[in-house]
C-alpha positions in Angstrom: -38.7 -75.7 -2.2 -39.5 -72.0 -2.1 -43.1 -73.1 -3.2 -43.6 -75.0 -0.2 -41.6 -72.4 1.9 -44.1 -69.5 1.1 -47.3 -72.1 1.3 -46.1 -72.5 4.7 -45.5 -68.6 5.5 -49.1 -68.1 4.0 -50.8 -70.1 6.0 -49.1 -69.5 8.9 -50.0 -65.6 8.0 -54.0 -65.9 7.9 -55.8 -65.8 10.5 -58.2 -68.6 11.9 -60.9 -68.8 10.2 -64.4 -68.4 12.3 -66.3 -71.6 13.7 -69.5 -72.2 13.7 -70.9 -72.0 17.2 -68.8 -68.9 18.2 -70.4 -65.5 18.9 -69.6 -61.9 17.7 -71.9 -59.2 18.9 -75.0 -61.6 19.7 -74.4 -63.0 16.2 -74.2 -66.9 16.1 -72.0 -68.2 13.9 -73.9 -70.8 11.6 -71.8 -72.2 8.7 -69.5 -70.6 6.0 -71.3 -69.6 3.2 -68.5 -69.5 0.5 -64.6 -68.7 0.0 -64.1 -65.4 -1.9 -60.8 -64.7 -3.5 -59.8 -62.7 -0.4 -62.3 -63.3 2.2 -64.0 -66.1 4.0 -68.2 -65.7 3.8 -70.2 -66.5 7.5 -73.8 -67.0 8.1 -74.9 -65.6 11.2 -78.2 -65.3 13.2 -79.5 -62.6 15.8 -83.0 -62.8 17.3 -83.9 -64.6 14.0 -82.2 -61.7 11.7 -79.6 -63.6 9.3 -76.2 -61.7 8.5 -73.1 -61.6 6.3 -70.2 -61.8 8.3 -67.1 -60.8 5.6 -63.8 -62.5 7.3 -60.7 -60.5 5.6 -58.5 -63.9 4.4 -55.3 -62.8 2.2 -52.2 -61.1 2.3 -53.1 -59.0 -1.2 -52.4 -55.5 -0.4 -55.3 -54.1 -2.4 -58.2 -56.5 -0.7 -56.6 -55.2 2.9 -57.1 -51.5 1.5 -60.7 -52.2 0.1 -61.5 -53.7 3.6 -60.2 -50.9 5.6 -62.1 -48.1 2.6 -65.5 -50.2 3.4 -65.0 -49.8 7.3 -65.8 -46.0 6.7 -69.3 -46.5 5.7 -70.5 -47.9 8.9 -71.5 -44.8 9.9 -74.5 -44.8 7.2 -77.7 -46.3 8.3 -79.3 -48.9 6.1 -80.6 -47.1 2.5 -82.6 -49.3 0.6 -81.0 -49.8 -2.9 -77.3 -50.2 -1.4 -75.5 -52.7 0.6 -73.1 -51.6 3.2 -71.6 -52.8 6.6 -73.2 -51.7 9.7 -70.6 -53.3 12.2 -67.2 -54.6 12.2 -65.1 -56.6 14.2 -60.9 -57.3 14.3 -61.0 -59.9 11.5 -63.8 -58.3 9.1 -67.3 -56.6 8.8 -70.5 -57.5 9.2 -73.6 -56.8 7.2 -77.4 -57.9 7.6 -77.8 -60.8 5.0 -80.2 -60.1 2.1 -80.8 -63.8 -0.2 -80.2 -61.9 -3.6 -78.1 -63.0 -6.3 -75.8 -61.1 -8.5 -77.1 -59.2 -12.0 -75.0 -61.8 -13.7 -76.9 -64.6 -12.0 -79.6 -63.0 -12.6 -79.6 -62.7 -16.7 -78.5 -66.3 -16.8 -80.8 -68.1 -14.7 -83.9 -66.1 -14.9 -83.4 -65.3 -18.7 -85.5 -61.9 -18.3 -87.4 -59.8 -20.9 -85.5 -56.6 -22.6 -88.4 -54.7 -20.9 -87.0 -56.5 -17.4 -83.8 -55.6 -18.0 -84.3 -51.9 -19.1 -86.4 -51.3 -15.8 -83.3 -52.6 -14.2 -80.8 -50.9 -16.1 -82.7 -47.6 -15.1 -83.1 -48.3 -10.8 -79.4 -48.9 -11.3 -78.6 -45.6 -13.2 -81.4 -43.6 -10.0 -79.2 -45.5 -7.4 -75.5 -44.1 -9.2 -77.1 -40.6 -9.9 -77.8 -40.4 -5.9 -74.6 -41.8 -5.0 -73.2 -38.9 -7.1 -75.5 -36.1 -5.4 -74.0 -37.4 -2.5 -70.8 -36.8 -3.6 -69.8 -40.8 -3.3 -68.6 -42.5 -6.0 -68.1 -46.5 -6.2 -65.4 -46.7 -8.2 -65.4 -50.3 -9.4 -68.4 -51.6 -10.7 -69.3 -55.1 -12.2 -72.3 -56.9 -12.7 -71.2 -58.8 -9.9 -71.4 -55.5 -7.7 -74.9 -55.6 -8.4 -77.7 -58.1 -6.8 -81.7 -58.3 -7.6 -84.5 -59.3 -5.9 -88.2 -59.4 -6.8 -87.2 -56.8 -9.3 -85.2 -54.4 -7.3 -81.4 -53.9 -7.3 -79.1 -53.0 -4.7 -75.5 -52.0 -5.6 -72.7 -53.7 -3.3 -69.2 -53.8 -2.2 -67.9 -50.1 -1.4 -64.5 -51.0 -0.9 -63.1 -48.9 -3.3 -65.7 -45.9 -2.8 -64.6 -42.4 -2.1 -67.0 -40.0 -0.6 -66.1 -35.7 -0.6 -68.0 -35.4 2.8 -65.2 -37.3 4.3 -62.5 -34.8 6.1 -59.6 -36.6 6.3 -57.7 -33.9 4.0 -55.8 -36.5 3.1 -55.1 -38.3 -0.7 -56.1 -41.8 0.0 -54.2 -44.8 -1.0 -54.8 -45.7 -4.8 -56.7 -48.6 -5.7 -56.5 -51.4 -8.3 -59.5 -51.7 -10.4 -60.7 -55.3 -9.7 -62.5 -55.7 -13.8 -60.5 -54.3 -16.5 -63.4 -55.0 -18.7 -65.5 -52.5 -16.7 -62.9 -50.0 -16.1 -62.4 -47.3 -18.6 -58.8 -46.5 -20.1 -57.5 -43.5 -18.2 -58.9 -45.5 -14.8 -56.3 -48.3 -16.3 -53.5 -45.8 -16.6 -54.1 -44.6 -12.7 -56.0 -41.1 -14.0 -59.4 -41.3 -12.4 -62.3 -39.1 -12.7 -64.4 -40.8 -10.3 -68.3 -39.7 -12.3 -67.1 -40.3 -15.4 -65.4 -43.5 -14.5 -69.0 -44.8 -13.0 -70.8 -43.8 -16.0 -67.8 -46.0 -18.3 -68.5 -49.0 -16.2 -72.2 -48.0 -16.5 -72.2 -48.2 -19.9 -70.5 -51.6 -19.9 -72.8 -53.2 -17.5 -75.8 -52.3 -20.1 -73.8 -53.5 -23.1 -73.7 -56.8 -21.2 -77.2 -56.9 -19.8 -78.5 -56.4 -23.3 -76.7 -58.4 -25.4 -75.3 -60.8 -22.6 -71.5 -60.3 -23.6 -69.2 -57.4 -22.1 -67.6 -55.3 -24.4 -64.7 -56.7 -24.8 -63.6 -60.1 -25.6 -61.2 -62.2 -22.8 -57.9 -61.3 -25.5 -58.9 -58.0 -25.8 -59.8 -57.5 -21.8 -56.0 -58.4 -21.4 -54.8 -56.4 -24.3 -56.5 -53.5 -22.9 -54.6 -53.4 -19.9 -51.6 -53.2 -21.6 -52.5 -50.5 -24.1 -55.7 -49.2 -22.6 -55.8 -46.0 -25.2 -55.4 -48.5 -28.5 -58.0 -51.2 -27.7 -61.9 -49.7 -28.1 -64.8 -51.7 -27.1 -66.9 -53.7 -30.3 -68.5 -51.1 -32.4 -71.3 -52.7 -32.9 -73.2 -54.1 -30.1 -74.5 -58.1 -31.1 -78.1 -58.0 -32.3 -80.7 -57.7 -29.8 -84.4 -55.8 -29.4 -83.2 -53.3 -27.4 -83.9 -49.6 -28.6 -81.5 -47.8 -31.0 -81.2 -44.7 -28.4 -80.2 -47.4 -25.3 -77.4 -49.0 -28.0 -76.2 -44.9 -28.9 -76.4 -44.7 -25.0 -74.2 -47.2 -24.8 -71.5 -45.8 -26.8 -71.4 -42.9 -25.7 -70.5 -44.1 -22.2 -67.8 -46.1 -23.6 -66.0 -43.1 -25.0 -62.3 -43.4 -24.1 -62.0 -39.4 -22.7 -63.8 -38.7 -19.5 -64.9 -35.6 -20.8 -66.9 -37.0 -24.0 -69.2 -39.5 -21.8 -72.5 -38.4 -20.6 -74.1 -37.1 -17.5 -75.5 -39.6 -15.4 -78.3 -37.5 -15.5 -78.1 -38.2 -19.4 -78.3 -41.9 -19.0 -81.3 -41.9 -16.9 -83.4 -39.3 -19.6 -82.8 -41.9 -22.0 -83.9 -45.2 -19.4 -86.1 -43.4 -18.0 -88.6 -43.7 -21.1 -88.1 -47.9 -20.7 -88.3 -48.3 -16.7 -89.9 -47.0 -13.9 -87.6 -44.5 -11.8 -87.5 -45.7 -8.3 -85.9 -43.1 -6.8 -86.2 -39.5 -5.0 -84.5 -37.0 -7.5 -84.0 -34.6 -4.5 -82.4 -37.7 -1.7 -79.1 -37.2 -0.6 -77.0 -39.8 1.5 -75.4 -37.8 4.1 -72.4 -38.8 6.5 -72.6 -37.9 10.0 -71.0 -34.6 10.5 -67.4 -34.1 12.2 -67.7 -31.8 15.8 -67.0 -28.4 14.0 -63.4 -27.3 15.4 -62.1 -24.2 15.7 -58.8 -24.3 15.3 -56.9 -25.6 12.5 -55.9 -29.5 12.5 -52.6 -30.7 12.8 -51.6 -33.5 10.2 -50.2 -36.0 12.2 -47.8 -39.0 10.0 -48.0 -42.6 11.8 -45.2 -45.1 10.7 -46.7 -48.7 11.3 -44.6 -51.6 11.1 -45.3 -55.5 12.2 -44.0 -55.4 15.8 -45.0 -54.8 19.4 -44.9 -51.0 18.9 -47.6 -50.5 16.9 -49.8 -51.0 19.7 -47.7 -47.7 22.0 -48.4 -45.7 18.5 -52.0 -46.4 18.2 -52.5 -45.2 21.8 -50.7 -42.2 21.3 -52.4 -41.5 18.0 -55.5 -41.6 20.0 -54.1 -40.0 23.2 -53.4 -37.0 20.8 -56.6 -36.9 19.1 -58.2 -35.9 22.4 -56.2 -33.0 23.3 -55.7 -31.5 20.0 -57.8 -31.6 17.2 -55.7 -34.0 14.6 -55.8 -35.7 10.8 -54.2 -38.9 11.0 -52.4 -41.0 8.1 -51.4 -44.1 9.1 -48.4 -45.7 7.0 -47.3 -49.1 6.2 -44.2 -49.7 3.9 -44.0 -53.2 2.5 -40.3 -53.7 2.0 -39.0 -54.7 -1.7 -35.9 -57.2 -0.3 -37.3 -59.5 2.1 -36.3 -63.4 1.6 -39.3 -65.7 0.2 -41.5 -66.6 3.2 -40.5 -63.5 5.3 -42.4 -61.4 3.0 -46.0 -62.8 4.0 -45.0 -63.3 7.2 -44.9 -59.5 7.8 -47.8 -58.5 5.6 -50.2 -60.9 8.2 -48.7 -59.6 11.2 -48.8 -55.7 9.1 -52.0 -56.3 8.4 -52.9 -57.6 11.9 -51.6 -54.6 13.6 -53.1 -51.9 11.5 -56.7 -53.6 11.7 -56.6 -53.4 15.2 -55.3 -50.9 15.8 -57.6 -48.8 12.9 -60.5 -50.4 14.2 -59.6 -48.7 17.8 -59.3 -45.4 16.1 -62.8 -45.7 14.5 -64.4 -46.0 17.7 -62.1 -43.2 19.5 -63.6 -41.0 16.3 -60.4 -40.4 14.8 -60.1 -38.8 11.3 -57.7 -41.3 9.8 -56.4 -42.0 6.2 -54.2 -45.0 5.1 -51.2 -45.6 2.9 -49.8 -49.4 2.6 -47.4 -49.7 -0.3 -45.6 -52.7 -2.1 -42.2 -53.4 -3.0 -40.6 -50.3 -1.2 -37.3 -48.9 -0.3 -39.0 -47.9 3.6 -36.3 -45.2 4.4 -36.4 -43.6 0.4 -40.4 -44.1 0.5 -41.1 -42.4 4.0 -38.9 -39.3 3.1 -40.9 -38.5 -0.2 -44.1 -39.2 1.5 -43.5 -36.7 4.2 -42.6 -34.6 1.6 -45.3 -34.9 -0.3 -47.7 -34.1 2.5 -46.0 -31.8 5.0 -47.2 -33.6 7.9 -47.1 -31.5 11.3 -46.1 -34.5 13.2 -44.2 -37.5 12.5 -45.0 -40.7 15.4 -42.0 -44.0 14.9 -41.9 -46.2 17.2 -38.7 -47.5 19.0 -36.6 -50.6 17.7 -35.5 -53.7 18.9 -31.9 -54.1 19.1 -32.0 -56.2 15.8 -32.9 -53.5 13.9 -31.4 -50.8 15.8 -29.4 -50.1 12.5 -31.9 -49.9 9.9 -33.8 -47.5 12.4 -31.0 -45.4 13.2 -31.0 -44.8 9.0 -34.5 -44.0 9.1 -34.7 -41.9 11.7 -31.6 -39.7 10.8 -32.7 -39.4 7.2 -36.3 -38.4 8.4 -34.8 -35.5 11.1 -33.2 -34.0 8.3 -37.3 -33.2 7.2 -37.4 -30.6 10.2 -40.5 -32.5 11.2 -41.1 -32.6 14.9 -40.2 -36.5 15.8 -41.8 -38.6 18.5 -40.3 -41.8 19.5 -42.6 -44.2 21.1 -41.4 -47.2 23.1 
């Protein structure tokens, strides 16, 4: 009975999925392409230019933060060698459509040389080394994070990507690695040293391109996860033509400390004697700059919940960010006691109302950060986090006389902060 309950409350939760025939932005909606585990994959065409449109399709907490992290690299024009969105709408992004298929794909179908895949292996290391001159890192990557065409890859999927040019001043929300075979053990245990975890996963991705098998085996991918710092990768990679140095490479990236692995700069000394490099040593991606401000920024704490008022605080957010210069985070706490059914119920209408309502604060140029946590106490959760941050600034919005309680709690238990408090009806 609860099965059925919360198959109901799930549906009921996503939203409708795009048709073909409908237009977003001049884009013609063609046919879906495929189902992803959390989003729904659109053909489009423009003035005979195909593209990807990415419809957001779960309730799962970590997809809705990898959305919202991808959103911020719309500001980068398209760079050959990467694969990011360059618009977005309410229910998803949108990115021009490139007919590659993934590494994995790749080595399977096309059953390339070791030569092939060493001149691959070494683009991929030139496109991480310039990610990391730009001070971006990806964070979670997987041969299926990586396409080819005509000999040429492209690295994909920035959802979990940090960059240091952004000026939020903000910690933003932690992220789930999506492969625990590609992530190394302290990114397991939630310690992450975002270079040396690329190179970890870097180091994986060639132990499977060269040998065809990852470095761990499905029991041991699981075991890891449990006991990340007791199970090691195979010591010996299977038998293959490819050069003693690549396989010591190899190793060496898969150490379990951060501070033992190699350089990325390392890895591509070593490919670079077994592919051609493909990229400018000296290129750096840059984001556009913020409008330098004079005065210092106040840190301005948003609670967001799944009613009406999220609307009143998103216009307030932005009303503020034009007459003083501000840092936003906006806050969503998932509550750990709601009744089967109710709980996905308020994640989809959650969700709804900070995509919106962050997609509005994008284009009024606000510098935003995001927190959206699970199983919460809300009242316990939002003390600590103001806490933790020292926000200038709290924005709540007004309850309905159903809840009038529950916010009276929160609110008293938030004044006693000595945190300026605005109410918003």
């Amino acid at each position: 009975m609860w099965s059925a309950l919360e198959n109901i409350a799930l549906r009921q939760s996503l939203p409708a999925t795009l048709e073909p025939g409908r237009i977003l932005y001049g884009i013609l909606i063609s046919r879906q392409l495929s189902q992803g585990r959390h989003n729904l994959n659109h053909l489009g065409i423009r003035n005979l230019t195909p593209y990807l449109l990415k419809q957001f399709y779960s309730i799962d907490t970590d997809a809705f933060l990898r959305w919202q992290n991808e959103s911020r690299f719309i500001v980068l024009p398209p760079t050959n060698g990467y694969t990011w969105p360059n618009k977005e709408w309410r229910g998803g992004l949108i990115f021009q459509y490139n007919d590659e298929i993934s590494l994995d794909k790749w080595l399977n179908e096309k059953t390339p040389s070791m030569a092939s895949k060493l001149t691959i292996l070494s683009q991929l290391a030139d496109l991480i080394a310039r990610l990391h001159r730009s001070g971006i890192y990806h964070r979670n990557l997987s041969p299926e994070k990586i396409t080819i065409n005509n000999k040429s890859v492209t690295i994909t999927d920035f959802g979990s990507a940090r960059s240091e040019q952004w000026d939020d001043l903000w910690a933003d929300s932690n992220y789930s690695p999506q492969y625990s075979v590609y992530t190394s053990p302290n990114g397991l245990r939630g310690q992450h040293h975002a270079q040396a975890d690329d190179v970890y996963a870097l180091g994986a991705i060639i132990h499977y391109t060269i040998s065809g098998k990852p470095p761990f085996t499905s029991i041991t991918s699981l075991l890891r996860e449990i006991a990340p710092n007791l199970i090691h990768p195979t010591k010996q990679l299977p038998k293959m033509n490819s050069p003693t140095k690549v396989n010591t490479l190899v190793h060496a990236c898969l150490a379990p400390l951060p501070e033992d692995r190699p350089t990325i700069h390392d890895i591509i000394s070593v490919l670079s004697e077994f592919g051609d490099q493909s990229v400018n040593e000296n290129e750096i991606i840059h984001f556009p700059s913020s409008p330098k401000i004079e005065r210092v920024r106040q840190k301005v704490m948003v609670f967001i919940k799944d009613d009406s008022r999220a609307v009143h605080l998103f216009n307030e957010a932005i009303r503020l960010a034009k007459g003083t210069p501000s840092l936003f985070m906006f806050v969503g706490l998932i509550p750990s006691n709601l009744p089967s059914g109710h709980m996905e119920r308020f994640k989809g209408n959650l969700f709804r109302k900070l995509s919106h309502g962050l997609h509005r604060s994008r284009e009024a140029g606000l510098q935003w950060s995001l927190r959206v946590l699970d199983n919460t106490d809300p009242i316990k959760t939002a003390v600590n986090l103001v806490r933790m941050y020292g926000p200038d600034i709290l924005l709540i919005g007004k309850t309905t006389h159903n809840h009038k309680c529950f916010h009276n709690n929160f609110h008293s238990q938030l004044t006693l902060e000595d945190v300026p408090i605005r109410l918003i009806s």
